[in-house]
N, C-alpha and C positions, 0 to 999 in steps of 0.2 A: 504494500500500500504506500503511497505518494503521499507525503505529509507536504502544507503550505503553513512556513513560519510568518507571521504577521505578530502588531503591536499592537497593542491597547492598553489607554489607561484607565486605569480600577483606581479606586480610593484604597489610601493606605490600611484599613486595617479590618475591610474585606480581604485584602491578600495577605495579611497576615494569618485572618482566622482561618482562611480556606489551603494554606500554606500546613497550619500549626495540624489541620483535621487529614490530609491526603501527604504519602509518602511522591517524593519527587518523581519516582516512577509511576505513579497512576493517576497524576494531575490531567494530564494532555488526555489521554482516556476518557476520564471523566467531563471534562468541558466537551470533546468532540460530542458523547452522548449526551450534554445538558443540549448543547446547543440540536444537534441531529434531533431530540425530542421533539425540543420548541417548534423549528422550524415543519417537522411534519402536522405538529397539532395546528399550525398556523394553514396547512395547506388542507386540515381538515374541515377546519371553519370556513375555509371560502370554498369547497367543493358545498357544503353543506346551505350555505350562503346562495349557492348557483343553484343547487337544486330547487330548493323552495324559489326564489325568482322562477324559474324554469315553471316549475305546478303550478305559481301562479298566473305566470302568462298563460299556459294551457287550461286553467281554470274553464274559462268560458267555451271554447271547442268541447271539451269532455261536457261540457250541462248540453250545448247543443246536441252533440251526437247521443246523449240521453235521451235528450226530447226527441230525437228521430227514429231512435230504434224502442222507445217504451211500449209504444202500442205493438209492436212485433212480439215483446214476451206475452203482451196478454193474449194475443192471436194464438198462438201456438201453445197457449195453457187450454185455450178454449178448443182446438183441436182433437188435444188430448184427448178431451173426457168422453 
């Protein structure tokens, strides 16, 4: 795996605490997966976001093609019998 070293700054004594709780070997790990999280939960809210937009614009087609096939199930209840 291909690691990208980059800079940021954190406030002093966030990186202390988070320093003082993770061994130097499982820092990089652990941020890849904090962030890797974030960043899917973020793509999950806006898939989720698009859906509902999405049902709601189909909203009205799905009532129309109700209104056009309802009397079809009652036809063919009344067949039945």
């Amino acid at each position: 795996m291909s690691l990208a070293k980059r800079t940021y700054s954190l406030p002093p004594d966030v990186v202390e605490r988070f320093e003082q709780l993770l061994p130097p070997g499982e820092r990089s790990q652990f941020l890849a997966k904090l962030i890797g999280d974030w960043l899917a939960e973020r793509e999950r809210e806006a898939l989720r976001r698009e859906l509902i937009e999405g049902c709601q614009e189909m909203a009205g087609l799905y009532q129309e093609i109700e209104r056009e096939w309802s009397g079809a199930a009652d036809e063919v209840w009344r067949d039945g019998e």
